[in-house]
C-alpha positions as CSV (number, residue, x, y, z in Angstrom):
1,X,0.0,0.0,0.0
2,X,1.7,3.3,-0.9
3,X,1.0,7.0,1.5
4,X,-1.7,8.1,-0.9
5,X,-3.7,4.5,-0.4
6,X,-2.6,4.3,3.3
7,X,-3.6,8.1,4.2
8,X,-7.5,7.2,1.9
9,X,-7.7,4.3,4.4
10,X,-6.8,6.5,7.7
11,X,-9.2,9.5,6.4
12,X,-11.9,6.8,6.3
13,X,-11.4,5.5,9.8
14,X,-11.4,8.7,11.1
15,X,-14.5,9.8,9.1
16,X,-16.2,6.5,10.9
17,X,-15.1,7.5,13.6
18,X,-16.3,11.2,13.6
19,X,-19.9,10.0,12.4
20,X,-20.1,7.5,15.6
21,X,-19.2,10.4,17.7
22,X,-21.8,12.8,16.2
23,X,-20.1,14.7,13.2
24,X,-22.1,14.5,9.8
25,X,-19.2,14.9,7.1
26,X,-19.8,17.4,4.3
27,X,-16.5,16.6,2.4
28,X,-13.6,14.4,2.0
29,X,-10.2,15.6,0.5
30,X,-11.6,19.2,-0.5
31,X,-8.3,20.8,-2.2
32,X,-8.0,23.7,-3.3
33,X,-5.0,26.2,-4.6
34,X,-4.5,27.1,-1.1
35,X,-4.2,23.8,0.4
36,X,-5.8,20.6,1.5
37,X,-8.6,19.6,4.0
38,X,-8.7,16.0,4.8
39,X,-12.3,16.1,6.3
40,X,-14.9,19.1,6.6
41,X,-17.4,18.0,9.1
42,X,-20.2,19.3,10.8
43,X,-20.7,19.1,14.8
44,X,-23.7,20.7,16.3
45,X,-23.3,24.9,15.3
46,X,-19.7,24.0,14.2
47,X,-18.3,23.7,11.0
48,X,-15.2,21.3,11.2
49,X,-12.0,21.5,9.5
50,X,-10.2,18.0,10.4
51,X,-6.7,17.4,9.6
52,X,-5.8,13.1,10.1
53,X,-2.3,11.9,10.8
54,X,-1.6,8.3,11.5
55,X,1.9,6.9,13.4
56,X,2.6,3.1,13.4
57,X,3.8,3.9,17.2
58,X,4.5,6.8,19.3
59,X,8.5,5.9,18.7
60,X,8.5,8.8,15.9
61,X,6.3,11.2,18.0
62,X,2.5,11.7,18.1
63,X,0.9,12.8,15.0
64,X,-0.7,15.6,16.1
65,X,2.7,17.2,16.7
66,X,3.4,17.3,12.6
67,X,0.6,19.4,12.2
68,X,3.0,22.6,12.6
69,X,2.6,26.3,12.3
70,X,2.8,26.2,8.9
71,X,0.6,23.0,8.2
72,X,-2.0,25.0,10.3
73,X,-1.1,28.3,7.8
74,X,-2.2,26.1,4.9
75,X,-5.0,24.4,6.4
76,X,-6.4,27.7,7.7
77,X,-5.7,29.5,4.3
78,X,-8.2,26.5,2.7
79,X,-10.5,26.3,4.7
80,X,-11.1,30.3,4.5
81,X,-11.1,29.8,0.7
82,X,-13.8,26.9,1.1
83,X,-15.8,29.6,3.1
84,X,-15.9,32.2,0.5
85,X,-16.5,29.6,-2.2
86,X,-19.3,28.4,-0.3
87,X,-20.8,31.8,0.4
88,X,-20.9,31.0,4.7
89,X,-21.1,34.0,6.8
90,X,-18.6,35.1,9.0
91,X,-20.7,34.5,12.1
92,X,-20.4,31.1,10.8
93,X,-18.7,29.6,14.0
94,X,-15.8,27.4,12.4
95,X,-13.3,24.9,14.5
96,X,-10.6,23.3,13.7
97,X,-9.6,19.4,14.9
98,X,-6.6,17.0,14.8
99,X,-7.6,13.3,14.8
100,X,-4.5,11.5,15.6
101,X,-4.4,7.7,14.9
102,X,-1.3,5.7,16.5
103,X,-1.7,2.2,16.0
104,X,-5.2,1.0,16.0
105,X,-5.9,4.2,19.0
106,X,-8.3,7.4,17.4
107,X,-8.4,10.6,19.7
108,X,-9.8,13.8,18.3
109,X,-8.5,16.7,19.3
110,X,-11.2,19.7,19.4
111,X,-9.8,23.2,18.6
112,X,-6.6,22.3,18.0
113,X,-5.3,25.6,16.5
């Protein structure tokens, strides 16, 4: 399985994972020329930006710690595009999670940046 097949297959956990805990999931890999969204999700008022990563093991570090300043730049930067594209408000209340995978173990991590 190459990244691109393995990082599909981790996006799709995590979006099972989101809809068991609530989320309804408006889109999957929305790109853009700004950046990349793995999942856009909706939870209660909010409108989710999710970013995955995925770690064998911990012996690397946790995933959540390589989405960095500038990961969060582009993320932010697309998902302000996807607003304006999609003509939301700006009282549109907007979050933005981390669901970190190690192993066979999901967290979520709400307002991550």
């Amino acid at each position: 399985m190459n990244n691109r097949q393995a990082g599909s297959s981790r996006e799709t956990e995590a979006a099972s994972y989101l809809i068991s805990q609530g989320y309804q999931i408006l889109e999957r890999n929305y790109r853009c020329r700004q950046g990349e969204i793995d999942l856009i999700a909706r939870d209660g008022p909010y409108l989710v930006f999710v970013e995955v990563k995925y770690r064998k093991n911990a012996g690397s570090g946790y995933p959540e710690e390589a989405v960095d300043a500038r990961k969060q730049r582009r993320i932010y930067q697309a998902a302000w595009y996807y607003l304006y594209c999609r003509r939301y408000g700006d009282d549109t209340p907007c979050r933005f999670d981390v669901v970190s995978i190690i192993g066979n173990q999901i967290k979520v991590i709400q307002n991550a940046f």
